[in-house]
N, C-alpha and C positions, 0 to 999 in steps of 0.2 A: 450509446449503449442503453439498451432499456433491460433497467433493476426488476427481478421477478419479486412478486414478495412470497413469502415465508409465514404461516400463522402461527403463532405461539400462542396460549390462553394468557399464561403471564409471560414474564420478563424470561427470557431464554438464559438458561445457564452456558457455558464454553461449550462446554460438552456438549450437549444438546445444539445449539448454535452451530458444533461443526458438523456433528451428525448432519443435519440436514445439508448444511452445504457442501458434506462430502455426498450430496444424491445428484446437485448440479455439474453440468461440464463445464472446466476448467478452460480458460481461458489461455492462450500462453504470454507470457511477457518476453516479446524480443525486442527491447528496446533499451540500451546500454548510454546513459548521455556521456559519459566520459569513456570513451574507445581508450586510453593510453594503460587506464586500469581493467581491460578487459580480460578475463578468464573462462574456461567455461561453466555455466549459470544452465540449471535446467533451471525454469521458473513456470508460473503460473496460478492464476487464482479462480475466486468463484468468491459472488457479490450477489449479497439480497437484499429485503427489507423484511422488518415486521410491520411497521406504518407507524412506530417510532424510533425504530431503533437500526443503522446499515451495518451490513455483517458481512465481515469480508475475511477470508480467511488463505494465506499463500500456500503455497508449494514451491517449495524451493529443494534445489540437490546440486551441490558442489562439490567439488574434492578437498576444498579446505574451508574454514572460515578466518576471515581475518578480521579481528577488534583491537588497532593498535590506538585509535585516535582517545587523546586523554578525557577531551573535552570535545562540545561542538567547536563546527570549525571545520576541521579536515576532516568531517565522517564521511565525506565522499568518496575517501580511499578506503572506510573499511565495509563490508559486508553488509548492505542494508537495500531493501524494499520501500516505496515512498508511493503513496496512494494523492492521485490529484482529480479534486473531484469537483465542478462547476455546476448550481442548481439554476442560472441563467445564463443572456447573454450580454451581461455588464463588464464581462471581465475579470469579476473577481472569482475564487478558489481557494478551497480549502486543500489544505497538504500535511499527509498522517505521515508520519515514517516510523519505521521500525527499522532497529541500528542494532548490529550485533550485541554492543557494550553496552546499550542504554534501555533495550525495551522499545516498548511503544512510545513514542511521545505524544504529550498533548496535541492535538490538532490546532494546526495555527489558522486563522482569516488570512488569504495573499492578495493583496492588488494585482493583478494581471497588466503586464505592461506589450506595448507593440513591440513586436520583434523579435522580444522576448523568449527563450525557450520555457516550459515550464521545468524551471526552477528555482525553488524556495531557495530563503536566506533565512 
């Protein structure tokens, strides 16, 4: 996928940041790794750069949300978006999630294994 960039003078504020990338086409996410917790998920985003900073913003539309999990752990059954994004081809990846109950999380480093689906731990 190739990242458009985005010029900002300075540091882009939310608003500003979505502004614009509510001017890009939306991608769609049809990609559900766990089918048994399936419902239906409109989804879809839109991914830029400023030349330091990635800007990504979802679109999502459900008919419920669900944030039952206490802790990490089980957040795979509740409500969340998970960005996996690779700057070579070493195998490693970085994995952002956004979780109904938690927010954004910090972005983790993953080792990419063979065989492997991408999925963080």
């Amino acid at each position: 996928m190739e990242v458009p960039f985005v010029p900002f003078g300075d540091k882009p504020t939310p608003v500003a940041a979505g502004t614009q990338l509510d001017l890009l086409p939306a991608v769609p996410i049809a990609c559900n790794p766990w089918p048994q917790y399936a419902h239906k998920v409109q989804a879809a985003f839109t991914l830029a750069h400023s030349g330091d900073a990635l800007l990504l913003k979802y679109y999502i539309s459900e008919s419920h949300v669900t944030a039952a999990a206490a802790q990490n752990g089980d957040i795979h059954k509740d409500s969340c978006v998970e960005l996996f994004i690779a700057f070579g081809e070493d195998g490693n990846y970085y994995n952002r999630s956004l979780i109904a109950w938690a927010g954004l999380k910090p972005a983790t480093a993953v080792t990419g294994k063979r065989g492997r689906p991408y999925r963080a731990r």
